[in-house]
N, C-alpha and C positions, 0 to 999 in steps of 0.2 A: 491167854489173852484173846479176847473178843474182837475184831477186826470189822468197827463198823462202814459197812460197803457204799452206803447211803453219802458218804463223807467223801469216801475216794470219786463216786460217782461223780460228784457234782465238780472237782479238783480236777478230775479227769476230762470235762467238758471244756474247763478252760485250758488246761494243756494241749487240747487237740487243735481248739480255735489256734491257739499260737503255734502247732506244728501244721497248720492247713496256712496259714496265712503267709508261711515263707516258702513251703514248700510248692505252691503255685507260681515261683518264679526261680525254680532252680531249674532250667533248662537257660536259663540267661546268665545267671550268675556263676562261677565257680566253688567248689565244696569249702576253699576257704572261707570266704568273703560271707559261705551262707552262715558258715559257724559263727564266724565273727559276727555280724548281725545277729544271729540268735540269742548268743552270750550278750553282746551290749545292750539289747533290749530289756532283758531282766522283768520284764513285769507283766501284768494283763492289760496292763491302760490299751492296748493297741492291738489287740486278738478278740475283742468283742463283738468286731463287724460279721464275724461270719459263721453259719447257721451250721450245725453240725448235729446228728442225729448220733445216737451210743445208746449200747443196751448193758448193762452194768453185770455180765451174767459170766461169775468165775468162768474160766479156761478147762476145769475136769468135767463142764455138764455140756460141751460143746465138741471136745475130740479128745479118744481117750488113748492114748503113749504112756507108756511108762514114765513116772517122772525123773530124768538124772540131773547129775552135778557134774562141770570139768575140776579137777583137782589143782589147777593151775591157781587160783584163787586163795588157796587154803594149803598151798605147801610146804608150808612153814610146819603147822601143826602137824598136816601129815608125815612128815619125816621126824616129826619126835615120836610120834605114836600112828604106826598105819594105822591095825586093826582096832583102835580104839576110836579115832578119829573117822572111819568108815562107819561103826557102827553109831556113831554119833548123829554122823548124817545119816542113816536110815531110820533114825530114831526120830529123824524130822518129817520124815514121809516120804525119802528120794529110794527109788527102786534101782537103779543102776549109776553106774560107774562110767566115766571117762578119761582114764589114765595119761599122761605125761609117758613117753619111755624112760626111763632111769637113765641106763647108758646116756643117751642122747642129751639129756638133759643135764645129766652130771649128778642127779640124786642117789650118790652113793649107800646109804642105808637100804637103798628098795635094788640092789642090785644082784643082794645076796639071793633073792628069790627066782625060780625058775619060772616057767608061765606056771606050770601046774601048781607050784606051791604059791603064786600070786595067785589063781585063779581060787584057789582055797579057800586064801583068807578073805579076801573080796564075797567069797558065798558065804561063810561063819557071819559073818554083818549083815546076811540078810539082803546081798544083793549081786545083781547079774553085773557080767563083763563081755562088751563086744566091741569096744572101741579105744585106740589110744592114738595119744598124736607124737607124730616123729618130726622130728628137722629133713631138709633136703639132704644135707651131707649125710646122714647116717645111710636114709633110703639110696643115696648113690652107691655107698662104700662099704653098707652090711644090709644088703637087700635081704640075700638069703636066708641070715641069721633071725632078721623082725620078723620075717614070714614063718619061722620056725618056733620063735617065743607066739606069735600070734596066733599058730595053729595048734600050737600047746596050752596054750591058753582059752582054747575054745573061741576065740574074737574069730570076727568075720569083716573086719575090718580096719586099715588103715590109712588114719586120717594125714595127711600133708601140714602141717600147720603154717610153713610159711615157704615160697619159694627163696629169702634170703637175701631177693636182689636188693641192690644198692640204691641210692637214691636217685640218682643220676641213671637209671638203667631205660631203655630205649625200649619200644613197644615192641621189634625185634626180639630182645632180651627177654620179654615174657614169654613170648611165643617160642621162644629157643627151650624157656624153662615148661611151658607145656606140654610141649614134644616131650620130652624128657620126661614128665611125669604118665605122659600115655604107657611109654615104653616101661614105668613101673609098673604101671595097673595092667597091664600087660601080663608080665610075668605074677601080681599077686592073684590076680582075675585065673589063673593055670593051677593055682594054690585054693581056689573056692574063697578068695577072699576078697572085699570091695575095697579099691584105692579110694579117698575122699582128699578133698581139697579145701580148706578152710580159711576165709577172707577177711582180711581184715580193712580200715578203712582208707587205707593206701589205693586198693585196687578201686575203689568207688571216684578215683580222679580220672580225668579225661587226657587222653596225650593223643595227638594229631588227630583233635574234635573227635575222637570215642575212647567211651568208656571201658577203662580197662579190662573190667569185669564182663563185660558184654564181649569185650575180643574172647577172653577166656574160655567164656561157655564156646564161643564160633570156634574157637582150637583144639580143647579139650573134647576129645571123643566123649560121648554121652555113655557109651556100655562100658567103656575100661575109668573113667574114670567123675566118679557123682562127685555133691559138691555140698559142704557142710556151711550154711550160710548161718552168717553173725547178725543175730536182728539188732546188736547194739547201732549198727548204721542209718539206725531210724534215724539217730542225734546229728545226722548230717541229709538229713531229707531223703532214706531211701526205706521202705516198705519190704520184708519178706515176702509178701502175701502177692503182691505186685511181681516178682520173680519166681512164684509158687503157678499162677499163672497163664504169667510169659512163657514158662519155658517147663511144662509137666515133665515129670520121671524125672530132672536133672538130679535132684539134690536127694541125698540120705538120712541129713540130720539137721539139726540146728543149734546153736548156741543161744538163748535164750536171756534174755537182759528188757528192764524197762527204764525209760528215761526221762526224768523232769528238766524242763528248759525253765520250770521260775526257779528252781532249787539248782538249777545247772547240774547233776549230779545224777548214778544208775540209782535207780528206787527198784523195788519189789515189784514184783509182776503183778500188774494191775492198780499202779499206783502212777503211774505214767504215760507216757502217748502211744505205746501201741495198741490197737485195736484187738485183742485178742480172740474175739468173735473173727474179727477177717482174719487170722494168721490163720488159725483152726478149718476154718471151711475149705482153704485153701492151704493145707496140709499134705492131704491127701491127695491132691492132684500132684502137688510139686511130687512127691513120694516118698516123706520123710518116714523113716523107720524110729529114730531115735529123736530125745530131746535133751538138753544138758543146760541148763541152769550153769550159767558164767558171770557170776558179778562179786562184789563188795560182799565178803561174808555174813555181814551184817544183815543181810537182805533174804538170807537163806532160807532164813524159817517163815517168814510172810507170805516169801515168794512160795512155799510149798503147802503152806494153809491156803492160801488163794486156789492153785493148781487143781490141790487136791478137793477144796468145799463141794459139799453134794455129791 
């Protein structure tokens, strides 16, 4: 299929006017109320006032990463069929892998494998492994073990996926849970391997006037523990490229997603409002190593014809 650019271009103009025209007033509003607002707007009648410059120019002719997938999207499939469903996605143009831990996760079929014989089959598909995400409780209660499948597995890194807290949890309570992940990265950092920490868009609310996210980076040691940012939080008015930056060296990777506010829904990279020319430029400063492709499977192969064009 032929993916004419000319068409996203012009679609893409108008999805930025309506992600510029909210996003110039969230420092007043709260993430709900902008979402909400965004979603009830539904349309362009109201994004045309404002003048926005775009250069329509695929994401592989601008900075070049390896391109990957998280497996979290596609788990289904993947535990009927690993190595077929890996070699499926390589098949679409993704060079690397983001694993789920089994254990941790509970995906019994993918437990029987050691790191060496996951890291195996993950190469037979034609693709590398240096990164998987764990739960908090496992990293509390089988530290040892993940750094021992990780280092067997040739990775160099473990990702946090979520601290777990509660809804209810006090700014204290993140910061209790940061501490705590230092003292992992700590010990996997003694192992030659990088703690990462990975956001979702909970930590993008503000509790006693700052932004959680922003405590986080101030609490989180910058050397024991980077920080693997979700551009899906465009859809709530916040910018990768904009934390790529603010805050150089923090981050290791990224999760990768693009997002229409007239479709309300993740679309294919480059079919949506992030600027991809500014995540790219500013890549390299933040210090991202990896990239991972996280959305709607649907979206897979577009998003890696995009990537890869040129």
């Amino acid at each position: 299929m032929t993916i004419n650019y000319s068409i996203i271009f012009t679609a893409k103009i108008t999805e930025a006017k309506f992600y510029n025209h909210f996003t110039m007033n969230m420092k007043s509003i709260s993430r709900r109320k902008f979402l909400g607002a965004s979603l009830a707007l539904g349309g362009a009648a109201m994004v045309t006032q404002l003048p926005f410059t775009l250069q329509a120019v695929p994401a592989g002719k601008m900075y070049k990463l390896p391109l990957g997938f998280q497996v979290w999207t596609i788990r289904e499939e993947l535990l009927k069929d690993f190595p077929g469903t890996l070699k499926k996605m390589a098949g679409l143009g993704y060079e690397t892998v983001e694993m789920c831990s089994p254990p941790g996760y509970g995906w019994t079929p993918l437990m029987k494998y050691s790191g060496r014989e996951m890291l195996m089959v993950i190469n037979d598909a034609g693709l590398t492994f240096e990164s998987t995400h764990y739960g908090m409780a496992e990293l509390r209660d089988h530290l040892d073990d993940r750094i021992a499948f990780a280092a067997d597995s040739g990775q160099k890194q473990i990702i946090l996926s979520s601290f777990g807290l509660p809804g209810n949890a006090t700014m204290d309570d993140w910061k209790r849970a940061a501490d705590e992940l230092n003292e992992i990265g700590r010990k996997t950092k003694a192992a030659g391997i990088q703690t990462g920490f990975h956001n979702h868009h909970g930590e993008f609310e503000k509790m006693d006037g700052v932004l959680i996210y922003d405590e986080l980076l101030r609490w989180l040691d910058p050397d024991l523990v980077k920080m693997q940012f979700q551009v899906a939080v465009v859809n709530i008015g916040f910018r990768a490229a904009d934390y790529f930056n603010k805050y150089p060296g923090r981050f290791i990777s990224a999760h990768l997603a693009d997002w229409s506010f007239l479709q309300n829904k993740n679309v294919a990279l480059g079919q949506g409002v992030v600027d991809w020319k500014e995540f790219f430029n500013a890549a390299g400063k933040g210090g991202l190593k990896n990239i991972f492709v996280e959305m709607d499977p649907a979206t897979f192969e577009e998003s890696a014809r995009f990537y890869n064009q040129g």
